[in-house]
N, C-alpha and C positions, 0 to 999 in steps of 0.2 A: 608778526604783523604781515599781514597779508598786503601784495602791490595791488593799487587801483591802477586802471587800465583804462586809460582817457579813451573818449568815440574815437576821433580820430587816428590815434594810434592801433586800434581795435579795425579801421576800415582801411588805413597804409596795408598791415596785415595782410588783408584779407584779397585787396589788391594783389600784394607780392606774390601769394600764392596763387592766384589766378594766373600768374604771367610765369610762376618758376614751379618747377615740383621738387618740391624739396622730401617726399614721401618716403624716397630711397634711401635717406641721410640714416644711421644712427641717432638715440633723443638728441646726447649733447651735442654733437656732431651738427643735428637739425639747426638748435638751437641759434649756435656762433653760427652759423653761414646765413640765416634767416636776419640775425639781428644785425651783423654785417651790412647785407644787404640792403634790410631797410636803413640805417644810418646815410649811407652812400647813393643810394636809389640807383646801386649799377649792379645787376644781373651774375654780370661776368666773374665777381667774386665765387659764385656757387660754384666755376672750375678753378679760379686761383688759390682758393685759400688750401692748406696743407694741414693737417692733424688726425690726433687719433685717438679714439672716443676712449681707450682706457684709460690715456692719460686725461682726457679732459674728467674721466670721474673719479679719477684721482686726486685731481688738482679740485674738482667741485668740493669733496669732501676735505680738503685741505681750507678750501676759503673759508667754507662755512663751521669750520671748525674755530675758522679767526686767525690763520696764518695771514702775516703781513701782507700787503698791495703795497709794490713801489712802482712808482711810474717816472719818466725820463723828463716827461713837462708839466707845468700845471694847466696848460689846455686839456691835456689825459687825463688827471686829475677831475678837472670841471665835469667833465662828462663820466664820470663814475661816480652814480648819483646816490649812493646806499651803503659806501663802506668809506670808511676812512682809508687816507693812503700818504704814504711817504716817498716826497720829493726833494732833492736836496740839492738843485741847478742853482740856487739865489746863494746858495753858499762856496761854490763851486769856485775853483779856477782853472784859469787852461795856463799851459804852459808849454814849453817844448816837446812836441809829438803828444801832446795830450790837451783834449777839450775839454771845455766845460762839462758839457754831456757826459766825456768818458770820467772825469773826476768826480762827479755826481753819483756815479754807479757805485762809485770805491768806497764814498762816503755813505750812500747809503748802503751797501752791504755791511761796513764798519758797524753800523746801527742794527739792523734787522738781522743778521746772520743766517745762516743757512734756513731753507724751503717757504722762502716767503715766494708770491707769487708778482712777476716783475713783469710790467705793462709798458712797453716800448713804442711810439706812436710819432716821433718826429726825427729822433738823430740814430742814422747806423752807427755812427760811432760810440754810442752807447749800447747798442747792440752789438758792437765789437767787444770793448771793454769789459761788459758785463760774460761773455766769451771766455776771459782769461781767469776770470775769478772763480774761485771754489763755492761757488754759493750754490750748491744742491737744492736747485729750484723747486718747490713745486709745479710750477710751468714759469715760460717762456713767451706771453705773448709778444712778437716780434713782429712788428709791421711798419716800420720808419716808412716812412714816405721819401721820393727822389730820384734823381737822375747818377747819382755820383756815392755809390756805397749802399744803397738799400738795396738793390737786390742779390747785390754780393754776399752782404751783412745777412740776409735771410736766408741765402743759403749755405754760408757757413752755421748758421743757427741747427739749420736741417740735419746737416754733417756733424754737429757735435754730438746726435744720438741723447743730446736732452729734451724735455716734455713741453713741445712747443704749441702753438698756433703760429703761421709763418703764411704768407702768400708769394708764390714764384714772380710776379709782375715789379716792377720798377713801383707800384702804386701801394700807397697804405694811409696811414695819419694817425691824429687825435683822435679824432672823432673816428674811425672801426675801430681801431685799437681798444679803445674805453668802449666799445659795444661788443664786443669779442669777450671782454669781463664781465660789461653788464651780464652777455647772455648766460654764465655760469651763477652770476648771484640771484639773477630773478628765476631759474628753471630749478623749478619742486623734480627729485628724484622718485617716482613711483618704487613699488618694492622693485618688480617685475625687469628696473633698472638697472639693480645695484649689480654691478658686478665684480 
């Protein structure tokens, strides 16, 4: 089923590109920093964000194959608008040296097991957690938002050498994180892509 593409989200677009050239980007690559950006209406993403286009068609062809989505919130959630995704924070406890966040990760990797693709948008600490675990991602999108462990958390994400989307800044959320996956579900692979 093919996505309709409202005027205005067709004229945001057309805008962003007027003001950014995202021309140099590789597709996927283009993709997340484009839809990023318009989520955020901040520019400055096109140099924070971190990835790399093998892995992001790696991971495309993992989504669309129907590997899992787990996300840290259901704000993340909300704004991944076309696939179903697994959150498991309302079941969670925290406890000694451990958040709700990071028990959520546990529990959901307990469920999904290995190479689902895990959408992180509000707590580093679940961007920690999910860290320690053996879950052979198919990606990593990493972007908690904060003053106090997100930009720590993203760049230990960096340094673990797994298939991430991350940005170097103190900035991220719900809302890019869930448009960082949007951009892999809604962008068709030409042949001339696959690689």
């Amino acid at each position: 089923m093919n996505r309709v593409v409202h005027p205005i989200e067709q004229e945001s677009f057309r805008r962003l590109r007027a003001r950014l050239d995202t021309s140099h980007f590789p597709p996927l690559t283009r993709a997340v920093v484009e839809r990023v950006v318009h989520s955020s209406a901040d520019l400055d993403y096109a140099s924070d964000l971190v990835m790399d286009e093998g892995e992001l068609a790696r991971a495309h062809t993992a989504l669309h194959a129907g590997a899992p989505v787990v996300v840290d919130v259901e704000m993340v959630a909300a704004g991944i608008t076309r696939r179903e995704t697994v959150c498991r924070l309302k079941d969670a406890e925290s406890g000694p040296g451990l958040t709700r966040s990071a028990h959520a990760m546990r529990l959901a990797y307990e469920q999904v097991g290995p190479g689902a693709l895990w959408v992180i948008g509000c707590a580093p600490t679940a961007l920690e957690e999910l860290l320690t675990l053996d879950a052979s991602p198919a990606l990593v999108i990493g972007l908690p938002v904060g003053f106090v462990g997100a930009a720590e958390s993203k760049a230990a994400l960096r340094e673990s050498g797994l298939p991430a989307v991350s940005n170097v800044s103190e900035k991220g959320g719900s809302a890019v994180a869930a448009a960082a996956l949007n951009a892999l579900l809604y962008h068709t692979v030409s042949p001339e892509e696959n690689l």
